[in-house]
Backbone as CSV, one residue per row, in Angstrom:
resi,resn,N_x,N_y,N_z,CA_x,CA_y,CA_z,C_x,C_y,C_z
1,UNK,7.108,-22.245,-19.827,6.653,-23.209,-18.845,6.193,-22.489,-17.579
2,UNK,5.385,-23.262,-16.774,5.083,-22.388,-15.827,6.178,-22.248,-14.550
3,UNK,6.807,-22.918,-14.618,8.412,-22.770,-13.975,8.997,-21.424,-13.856
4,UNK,8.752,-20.895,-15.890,9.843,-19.585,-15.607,8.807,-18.734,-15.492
5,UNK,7.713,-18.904,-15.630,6.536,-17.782,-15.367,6.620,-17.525,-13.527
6,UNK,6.564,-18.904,-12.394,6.404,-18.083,-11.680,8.168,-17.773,-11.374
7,UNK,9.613,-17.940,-11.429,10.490,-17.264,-11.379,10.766,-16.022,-11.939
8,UNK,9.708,-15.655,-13.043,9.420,-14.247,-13.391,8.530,-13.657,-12.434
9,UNK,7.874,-14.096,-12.128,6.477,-13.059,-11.266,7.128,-13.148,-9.696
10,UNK,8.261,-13.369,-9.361,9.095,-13.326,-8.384,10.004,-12.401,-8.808
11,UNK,10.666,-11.691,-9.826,11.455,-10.606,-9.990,10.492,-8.913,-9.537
12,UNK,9.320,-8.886,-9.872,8.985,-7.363,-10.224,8.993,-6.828,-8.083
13,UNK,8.529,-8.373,-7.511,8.619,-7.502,-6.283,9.691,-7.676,-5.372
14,UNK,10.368,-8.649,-5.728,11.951,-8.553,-5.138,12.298,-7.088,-5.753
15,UNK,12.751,-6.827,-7.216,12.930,-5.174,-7.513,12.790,-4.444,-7.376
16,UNK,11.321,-4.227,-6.936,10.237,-3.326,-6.365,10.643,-2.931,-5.227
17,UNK,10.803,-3.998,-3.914,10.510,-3.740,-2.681,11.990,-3.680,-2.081
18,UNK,12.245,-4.826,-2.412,14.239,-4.539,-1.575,15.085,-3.265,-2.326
19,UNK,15.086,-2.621,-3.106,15.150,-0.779,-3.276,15.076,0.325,-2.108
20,UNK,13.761,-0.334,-1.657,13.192,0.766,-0.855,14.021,1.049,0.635
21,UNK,14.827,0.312,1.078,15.546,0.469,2.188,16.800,1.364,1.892
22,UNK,17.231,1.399,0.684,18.193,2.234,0.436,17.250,3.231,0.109
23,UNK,16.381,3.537,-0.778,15.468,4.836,-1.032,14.952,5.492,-0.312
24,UNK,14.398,5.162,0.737,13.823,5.812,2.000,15.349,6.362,2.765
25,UNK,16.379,5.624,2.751,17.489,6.258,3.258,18.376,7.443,2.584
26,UNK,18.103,7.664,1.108,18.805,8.606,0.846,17.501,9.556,0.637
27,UNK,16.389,9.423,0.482,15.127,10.101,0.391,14.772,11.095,1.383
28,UNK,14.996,10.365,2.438,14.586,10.985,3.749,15.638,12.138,4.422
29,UNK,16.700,12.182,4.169,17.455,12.805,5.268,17.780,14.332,3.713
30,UNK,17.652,13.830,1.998,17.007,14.870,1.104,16.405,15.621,1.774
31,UNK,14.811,15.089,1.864,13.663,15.664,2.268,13.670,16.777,3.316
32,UNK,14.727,16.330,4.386,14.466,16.876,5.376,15.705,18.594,5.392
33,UNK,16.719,18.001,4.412,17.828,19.098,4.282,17.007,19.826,3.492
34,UNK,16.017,19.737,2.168,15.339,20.684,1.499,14.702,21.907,2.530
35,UNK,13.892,20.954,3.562,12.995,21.733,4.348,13.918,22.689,5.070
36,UNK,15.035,22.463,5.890,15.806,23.262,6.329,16.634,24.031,5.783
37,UNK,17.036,24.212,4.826,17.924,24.890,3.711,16.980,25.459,2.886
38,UNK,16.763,26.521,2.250,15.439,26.807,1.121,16.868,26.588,0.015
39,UNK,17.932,27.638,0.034,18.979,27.601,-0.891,19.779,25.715,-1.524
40,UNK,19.835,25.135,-0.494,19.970,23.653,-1.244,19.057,23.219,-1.072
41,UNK,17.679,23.223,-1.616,16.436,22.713,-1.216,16.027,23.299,-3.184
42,UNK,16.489,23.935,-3.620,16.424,24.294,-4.952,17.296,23.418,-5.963
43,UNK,18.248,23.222,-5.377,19.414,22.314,-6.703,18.898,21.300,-6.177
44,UNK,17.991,20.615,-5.198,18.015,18.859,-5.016,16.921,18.386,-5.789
45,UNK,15.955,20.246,-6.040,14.482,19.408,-6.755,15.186,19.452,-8.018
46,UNK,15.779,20.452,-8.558,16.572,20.689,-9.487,17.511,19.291,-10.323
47,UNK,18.103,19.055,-9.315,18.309,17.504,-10.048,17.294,16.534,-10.135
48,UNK,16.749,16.090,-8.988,15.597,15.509,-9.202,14.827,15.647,-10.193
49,UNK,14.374,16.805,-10.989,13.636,16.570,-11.535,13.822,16.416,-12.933
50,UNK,15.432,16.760,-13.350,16.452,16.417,-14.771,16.373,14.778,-14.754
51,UNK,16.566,14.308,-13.456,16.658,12.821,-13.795,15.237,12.309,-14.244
52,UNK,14.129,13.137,-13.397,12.458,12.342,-13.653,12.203,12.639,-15.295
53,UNK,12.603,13.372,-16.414,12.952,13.944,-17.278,13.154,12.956,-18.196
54,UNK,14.268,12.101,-17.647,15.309,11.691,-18.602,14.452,10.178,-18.977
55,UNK,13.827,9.806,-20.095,13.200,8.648,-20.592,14.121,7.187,-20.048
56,UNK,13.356,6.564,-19.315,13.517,5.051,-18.879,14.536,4.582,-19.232
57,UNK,13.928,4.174,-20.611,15.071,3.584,-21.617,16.715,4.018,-21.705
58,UNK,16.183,5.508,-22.027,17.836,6.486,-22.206,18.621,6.238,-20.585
59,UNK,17.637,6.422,-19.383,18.727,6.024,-17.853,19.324,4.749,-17.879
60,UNK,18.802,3.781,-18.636,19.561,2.329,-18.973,20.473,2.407,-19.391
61,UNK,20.622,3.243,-20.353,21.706,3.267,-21.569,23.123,4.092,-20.970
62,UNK,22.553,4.991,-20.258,23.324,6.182,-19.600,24.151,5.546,-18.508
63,UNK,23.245,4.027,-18.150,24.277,3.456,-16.714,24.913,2.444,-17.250
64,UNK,24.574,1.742,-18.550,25.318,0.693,-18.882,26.958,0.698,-19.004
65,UNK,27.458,2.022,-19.270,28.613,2.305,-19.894,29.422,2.518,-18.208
66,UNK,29.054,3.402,-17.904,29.722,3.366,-16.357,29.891,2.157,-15.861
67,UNK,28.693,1.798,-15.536,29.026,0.017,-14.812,29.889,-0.883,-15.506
68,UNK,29.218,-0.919,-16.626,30.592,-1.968,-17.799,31.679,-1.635,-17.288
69,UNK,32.266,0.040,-17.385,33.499,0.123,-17.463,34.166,-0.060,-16.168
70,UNK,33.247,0.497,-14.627,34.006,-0.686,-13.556,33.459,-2.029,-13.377
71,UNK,32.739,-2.580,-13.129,32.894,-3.875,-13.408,33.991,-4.307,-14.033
72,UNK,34.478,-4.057,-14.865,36.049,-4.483,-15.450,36.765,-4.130,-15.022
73,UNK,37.000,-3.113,-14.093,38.235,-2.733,-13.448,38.547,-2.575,-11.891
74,UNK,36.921,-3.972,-11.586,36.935,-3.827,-10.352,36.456,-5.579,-10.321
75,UNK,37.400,-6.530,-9.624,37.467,-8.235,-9.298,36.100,-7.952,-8.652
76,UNK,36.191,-6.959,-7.838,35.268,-7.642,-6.093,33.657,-6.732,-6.911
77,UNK,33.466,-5.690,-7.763,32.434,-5.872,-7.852,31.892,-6.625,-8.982
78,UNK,32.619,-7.338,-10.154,32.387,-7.995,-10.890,32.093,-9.658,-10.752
79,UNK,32.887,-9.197,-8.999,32.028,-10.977,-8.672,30.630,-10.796,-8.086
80,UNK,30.086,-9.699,-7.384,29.156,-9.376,-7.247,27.999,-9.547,-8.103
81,UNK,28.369,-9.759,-8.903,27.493,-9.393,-10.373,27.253,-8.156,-11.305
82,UNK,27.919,-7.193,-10.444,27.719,-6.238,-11.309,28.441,-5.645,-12.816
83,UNK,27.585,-5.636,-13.547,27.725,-5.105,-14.763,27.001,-4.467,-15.420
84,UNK,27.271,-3.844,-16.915,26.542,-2.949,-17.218,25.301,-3.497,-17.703
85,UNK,24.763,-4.342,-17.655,23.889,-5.084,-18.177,22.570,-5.711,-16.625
86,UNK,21.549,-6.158,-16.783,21.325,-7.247,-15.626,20.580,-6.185,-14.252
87,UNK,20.854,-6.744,-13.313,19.889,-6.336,-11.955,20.293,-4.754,-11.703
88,UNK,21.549,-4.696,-11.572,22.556,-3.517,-10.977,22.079,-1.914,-11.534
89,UNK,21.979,-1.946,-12.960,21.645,-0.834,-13.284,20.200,-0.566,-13.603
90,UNK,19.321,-1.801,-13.291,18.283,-1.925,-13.478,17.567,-1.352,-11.764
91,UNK,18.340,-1.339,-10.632,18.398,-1.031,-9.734,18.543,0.394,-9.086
92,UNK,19.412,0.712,-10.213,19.981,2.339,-9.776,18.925,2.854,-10.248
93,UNK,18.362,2.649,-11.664,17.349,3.170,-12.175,16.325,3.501,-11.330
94,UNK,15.501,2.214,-11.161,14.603,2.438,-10.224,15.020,3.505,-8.909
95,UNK,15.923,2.957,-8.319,15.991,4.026,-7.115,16.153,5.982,-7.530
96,UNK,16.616,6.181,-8.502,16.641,7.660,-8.998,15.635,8.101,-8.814
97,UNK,14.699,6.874,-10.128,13.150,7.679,-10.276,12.365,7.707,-9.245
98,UNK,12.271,7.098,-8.236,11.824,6.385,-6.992,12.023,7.897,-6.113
99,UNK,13.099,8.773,-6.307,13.284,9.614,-5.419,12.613,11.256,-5.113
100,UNK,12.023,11.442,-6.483,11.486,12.465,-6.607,9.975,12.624,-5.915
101,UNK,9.241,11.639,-5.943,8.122,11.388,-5.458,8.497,11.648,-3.525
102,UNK,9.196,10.682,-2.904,9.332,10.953,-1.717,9.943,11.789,-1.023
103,UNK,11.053,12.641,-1.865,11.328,13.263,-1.323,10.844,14.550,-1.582
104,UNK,10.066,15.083,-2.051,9.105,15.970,-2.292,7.931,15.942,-1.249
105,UNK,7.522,15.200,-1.331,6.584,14.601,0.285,6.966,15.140,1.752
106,UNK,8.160,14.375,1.721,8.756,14.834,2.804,8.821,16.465,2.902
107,UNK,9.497,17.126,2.183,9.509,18.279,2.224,8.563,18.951,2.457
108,UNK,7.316,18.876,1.513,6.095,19.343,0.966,5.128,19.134,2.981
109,UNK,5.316,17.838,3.264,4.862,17.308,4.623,5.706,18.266,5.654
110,UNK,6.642,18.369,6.102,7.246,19.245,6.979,6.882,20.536,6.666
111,UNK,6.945,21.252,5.921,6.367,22.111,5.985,5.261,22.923,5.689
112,UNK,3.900,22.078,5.711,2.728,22.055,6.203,2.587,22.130,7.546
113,UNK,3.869,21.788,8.724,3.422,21.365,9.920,2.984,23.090,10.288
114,UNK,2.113,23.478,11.386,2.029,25.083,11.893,3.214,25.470,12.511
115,UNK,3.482,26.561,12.287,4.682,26.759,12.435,4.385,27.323,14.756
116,UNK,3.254,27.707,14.965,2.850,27.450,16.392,3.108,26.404,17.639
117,UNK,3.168,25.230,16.370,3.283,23.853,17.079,4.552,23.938,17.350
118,UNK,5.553,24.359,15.869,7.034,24.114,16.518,7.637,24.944,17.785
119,UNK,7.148,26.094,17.268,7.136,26.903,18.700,7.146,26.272,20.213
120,UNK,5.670,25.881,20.418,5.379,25.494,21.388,6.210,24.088,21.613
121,UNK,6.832,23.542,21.089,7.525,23.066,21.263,8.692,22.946,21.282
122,UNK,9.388,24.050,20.681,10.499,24.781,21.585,10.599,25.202,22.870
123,UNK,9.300,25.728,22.774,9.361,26.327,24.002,9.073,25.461,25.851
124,UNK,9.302,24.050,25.333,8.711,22.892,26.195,10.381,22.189,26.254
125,UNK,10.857,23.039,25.642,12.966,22.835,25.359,13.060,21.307,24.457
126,UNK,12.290,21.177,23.598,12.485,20.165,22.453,13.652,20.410,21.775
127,UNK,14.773,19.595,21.593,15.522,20.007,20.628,15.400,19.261,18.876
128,UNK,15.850,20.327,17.943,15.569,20.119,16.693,15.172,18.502,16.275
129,UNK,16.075,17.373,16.465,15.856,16.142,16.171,14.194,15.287,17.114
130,UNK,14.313,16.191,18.403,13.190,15.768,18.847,11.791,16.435,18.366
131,UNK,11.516,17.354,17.636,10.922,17.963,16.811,10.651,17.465,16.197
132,UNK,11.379,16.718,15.287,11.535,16.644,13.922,11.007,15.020,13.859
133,UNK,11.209,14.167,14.969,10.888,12.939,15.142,9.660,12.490,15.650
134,UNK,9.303,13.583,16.623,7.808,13.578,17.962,7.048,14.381,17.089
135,UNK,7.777,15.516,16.458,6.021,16.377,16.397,6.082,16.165,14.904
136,UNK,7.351,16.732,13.751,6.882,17.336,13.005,6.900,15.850,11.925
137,UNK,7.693,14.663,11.957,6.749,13.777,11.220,5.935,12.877,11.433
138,UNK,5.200,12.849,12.526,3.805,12.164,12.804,2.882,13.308,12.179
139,UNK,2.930,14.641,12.491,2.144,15.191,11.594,1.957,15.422,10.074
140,UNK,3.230,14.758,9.513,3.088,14.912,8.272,3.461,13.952,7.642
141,UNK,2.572,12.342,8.325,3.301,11.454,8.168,1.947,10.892,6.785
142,UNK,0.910,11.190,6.932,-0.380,11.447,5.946,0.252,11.222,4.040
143,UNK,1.264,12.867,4.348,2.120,13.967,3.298,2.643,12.386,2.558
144,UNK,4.071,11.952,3.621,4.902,11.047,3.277,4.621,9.550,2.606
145,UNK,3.326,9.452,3.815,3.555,8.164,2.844,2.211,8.008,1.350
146,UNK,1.984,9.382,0.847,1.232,9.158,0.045,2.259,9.608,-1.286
147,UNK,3.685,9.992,-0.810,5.001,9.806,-2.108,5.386,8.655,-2.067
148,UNK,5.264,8.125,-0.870,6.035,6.534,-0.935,4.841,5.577,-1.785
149,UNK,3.538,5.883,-1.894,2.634,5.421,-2.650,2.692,5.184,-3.777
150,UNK,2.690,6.738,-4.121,3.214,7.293,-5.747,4.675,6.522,-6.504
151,UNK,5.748,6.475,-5.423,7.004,6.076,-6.267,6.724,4.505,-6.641
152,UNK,5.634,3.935,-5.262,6.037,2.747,-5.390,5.526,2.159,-6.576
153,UNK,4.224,2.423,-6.741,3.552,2.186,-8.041,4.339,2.624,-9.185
154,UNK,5.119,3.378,-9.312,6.234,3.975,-10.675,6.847,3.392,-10.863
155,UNK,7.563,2.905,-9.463,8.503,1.564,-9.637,7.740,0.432,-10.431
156,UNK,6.964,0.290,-9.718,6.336,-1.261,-10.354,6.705,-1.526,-11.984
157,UNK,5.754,-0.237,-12.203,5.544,0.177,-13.644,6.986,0.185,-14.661
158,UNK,7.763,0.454,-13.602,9.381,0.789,-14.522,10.502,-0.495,-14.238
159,UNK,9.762,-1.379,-13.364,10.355,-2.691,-13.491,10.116,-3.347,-14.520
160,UNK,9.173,-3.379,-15.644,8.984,-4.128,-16.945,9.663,-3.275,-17.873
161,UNK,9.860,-2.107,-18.135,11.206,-2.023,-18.881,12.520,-2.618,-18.651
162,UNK,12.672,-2.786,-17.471,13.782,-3.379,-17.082,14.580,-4.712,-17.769
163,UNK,13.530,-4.830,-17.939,13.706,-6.316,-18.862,14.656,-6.509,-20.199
164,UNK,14.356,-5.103,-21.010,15.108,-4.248,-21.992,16.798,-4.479,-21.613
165,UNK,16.985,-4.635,-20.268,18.755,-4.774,-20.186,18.915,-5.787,-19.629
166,UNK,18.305,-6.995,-19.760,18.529,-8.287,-19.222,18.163,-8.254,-17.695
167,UNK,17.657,-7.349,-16.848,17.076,-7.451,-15.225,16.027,-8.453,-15.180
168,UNK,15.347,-9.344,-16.235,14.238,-10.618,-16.160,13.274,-9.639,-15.518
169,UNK,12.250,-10.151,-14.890,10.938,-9.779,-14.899,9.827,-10.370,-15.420
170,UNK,8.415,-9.095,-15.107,7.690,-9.395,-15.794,7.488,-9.173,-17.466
171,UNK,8.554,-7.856,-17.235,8.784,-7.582,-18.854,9.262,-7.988,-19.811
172,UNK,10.131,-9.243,-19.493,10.484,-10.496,-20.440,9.258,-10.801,-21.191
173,UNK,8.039,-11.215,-20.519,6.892,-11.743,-21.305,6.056,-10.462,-22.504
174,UNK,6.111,-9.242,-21.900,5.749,-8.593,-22.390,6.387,-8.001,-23.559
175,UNK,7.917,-7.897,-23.703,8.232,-7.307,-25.190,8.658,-8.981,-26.102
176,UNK,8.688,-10.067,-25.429,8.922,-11.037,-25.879,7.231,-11.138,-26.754
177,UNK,6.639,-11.131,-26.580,4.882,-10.773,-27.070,4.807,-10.514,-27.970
178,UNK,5.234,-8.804,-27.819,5.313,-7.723,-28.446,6.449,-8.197,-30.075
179,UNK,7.031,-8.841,-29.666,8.114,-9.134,-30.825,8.033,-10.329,-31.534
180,UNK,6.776,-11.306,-30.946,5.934,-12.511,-31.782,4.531,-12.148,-31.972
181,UNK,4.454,-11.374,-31.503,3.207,-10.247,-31.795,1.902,-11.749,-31.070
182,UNK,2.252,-11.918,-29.665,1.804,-13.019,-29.002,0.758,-12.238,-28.057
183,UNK,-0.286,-12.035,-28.346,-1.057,-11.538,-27.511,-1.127,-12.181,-25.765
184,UNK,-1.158,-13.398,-25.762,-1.101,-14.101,-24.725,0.350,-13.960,-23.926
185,UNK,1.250,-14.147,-24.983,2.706,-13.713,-23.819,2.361,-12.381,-23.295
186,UNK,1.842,-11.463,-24.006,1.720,-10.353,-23.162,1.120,-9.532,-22.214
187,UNK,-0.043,-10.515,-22.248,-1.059,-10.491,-21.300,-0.631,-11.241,-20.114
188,UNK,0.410,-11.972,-20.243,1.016,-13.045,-19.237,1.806,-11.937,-18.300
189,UNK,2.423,-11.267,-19.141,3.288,-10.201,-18.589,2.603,-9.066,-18.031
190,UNK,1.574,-8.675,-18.519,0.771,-7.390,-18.438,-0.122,-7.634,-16.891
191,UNK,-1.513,-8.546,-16.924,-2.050,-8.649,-15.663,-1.587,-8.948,-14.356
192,UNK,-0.407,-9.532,-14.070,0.310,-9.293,-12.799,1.159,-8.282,-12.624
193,UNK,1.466,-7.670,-13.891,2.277,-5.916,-13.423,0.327,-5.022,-12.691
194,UNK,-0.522,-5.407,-13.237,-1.460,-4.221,-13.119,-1.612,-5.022,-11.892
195,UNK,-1.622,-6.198,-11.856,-2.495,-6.979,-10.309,-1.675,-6.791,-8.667
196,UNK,-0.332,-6.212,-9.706,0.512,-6.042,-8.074,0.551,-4.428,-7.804
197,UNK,0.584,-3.480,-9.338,0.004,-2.322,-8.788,-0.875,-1.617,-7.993
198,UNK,-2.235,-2.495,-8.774,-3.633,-2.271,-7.448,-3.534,-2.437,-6.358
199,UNK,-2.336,-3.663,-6.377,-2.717,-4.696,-4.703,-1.454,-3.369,-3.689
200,UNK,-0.900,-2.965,-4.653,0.281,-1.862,-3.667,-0.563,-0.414,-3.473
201,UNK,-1.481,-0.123,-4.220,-2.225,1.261,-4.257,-3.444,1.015,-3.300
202,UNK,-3.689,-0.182,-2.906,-4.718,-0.321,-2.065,-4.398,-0.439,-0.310
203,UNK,-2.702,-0.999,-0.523,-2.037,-1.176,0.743,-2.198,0.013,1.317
204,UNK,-1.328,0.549,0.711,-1.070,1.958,1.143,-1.958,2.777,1.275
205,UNK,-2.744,2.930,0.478,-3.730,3.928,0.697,-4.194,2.859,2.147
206,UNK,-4.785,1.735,2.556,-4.967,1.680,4.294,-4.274,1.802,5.091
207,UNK,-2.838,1.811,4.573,-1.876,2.375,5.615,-1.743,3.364,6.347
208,UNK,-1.709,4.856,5.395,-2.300,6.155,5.260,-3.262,6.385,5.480
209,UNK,-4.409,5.719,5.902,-5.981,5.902,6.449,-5.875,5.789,7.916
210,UNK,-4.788,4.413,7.895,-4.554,4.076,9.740,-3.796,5.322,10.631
211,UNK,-2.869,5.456,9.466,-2.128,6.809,10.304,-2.933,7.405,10.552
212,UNK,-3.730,8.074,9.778,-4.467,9.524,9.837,-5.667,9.356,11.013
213,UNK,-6.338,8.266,11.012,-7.128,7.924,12.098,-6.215,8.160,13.329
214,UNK,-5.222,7.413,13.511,-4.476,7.126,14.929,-4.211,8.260,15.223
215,UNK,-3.746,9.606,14.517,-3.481,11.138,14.593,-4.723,12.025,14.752
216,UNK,-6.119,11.430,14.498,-7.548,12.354,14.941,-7.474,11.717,16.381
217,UNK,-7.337,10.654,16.513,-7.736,9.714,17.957,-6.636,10.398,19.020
218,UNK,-5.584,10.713,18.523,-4.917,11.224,19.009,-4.889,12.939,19.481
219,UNK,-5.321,13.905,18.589,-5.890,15.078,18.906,-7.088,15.025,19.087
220,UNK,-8.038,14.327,19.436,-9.076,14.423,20.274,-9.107,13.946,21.185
């Protein structure tokens, strides 16, 4: 009915987008220990990139058993909803894969900045956080948000598996399709995953155009 169609096409960007406040928070302050550390700046891509590795499907499977097993041995998060099944691990998921993209950015962005600039701005008695806030990510703010681009669109994309562990979605329509061999359920499912991808790859990319303008307008 078209009832649960649009309460489906209301899951991929609630999933999508309310993530990102925790992701940008454990992403960012990554990013920035990589750049300053070279020695733990090796084990973070290092994990990062075992988890980007590890097939969709198999990170479902890998969180179901953990969560099941507290969820049962925990009242207060089992009233929450959490279990091994449903939003929760469909959540963690996303945020893992979500992390490699930005926080690579970040890194990759900081240190592109000239290393002259930081200077000279030491030497104007900036201290590290004011550096790091004034000079060195407005300049490499271009870097950043073209990972936050990248994850977000991955996300999108890895919210219709989701569906696979009961998280609803758009991917309900699509393996439900796939398993009446319903061309139309799956096209139901399919053109608003691609229609909210474009519409997020087009954001951003003007987002990232505005910065970069406001930063020429700004050095000239």
């Amino acid at each position: 009915s078209s009832f649960v169609f649009f309460l489906m096409i209301r899951r991929p960007p609630r999933s999508t987008l309310f993530p990102y406040t925790t992701l940008f928070r454990s992403s960012f302050p990554l990013g920035v220990l990589a750049y300053r550390k070279k020695k733990v700046s090796e084990k973070i891509f290092s994990i990062l990139n075992i988890i980007q590795t590890i097939p969709s499907i198999a990170m479902f499977g890998i969180l179901i058993v953990p969560l099941a097993y507290i969820s049962k041995h925990s009242t207060f998060l089992s009233s929450l909803g959490i279990s091994g099944i449903g939003y929760a691990p469909a959540l963690i998921a996303l945020i893992l894969y979500a992390m490699l993209p930005i926080t690579r950015n970040i890194y990759t962005g900081l240190k592109s900045v000239p290393s002259h600039i930081k200077e000279a701005s030491m030497g104007m008695g900036m201290s590290r956080q004011q550096i790091l806030f004034k000079v060195e990510i407005p300049l490499s703010i271009r870097e950043i948000l073209t990972g936050v681009r990248i994850s977000l669109i991955q996300t999108i994309g890895n919210t219709a598996l989701a569906a696979l562990i009961g998280a609803g979605g758009l991917g309900v329509f699509i393996f439900q399709g796939l398993g009446e061999a319903s061309n139309s359920l799956i096209l139901l499912g399919v053109f608003p995953l691609v229609a909210l991808a474009i519409f997020a790859d087009i954001l951003m990319q003007a987002v990232t155009s505005f910065f970069s303008v406001r930063d020429y307008d700004k050095t000239d």
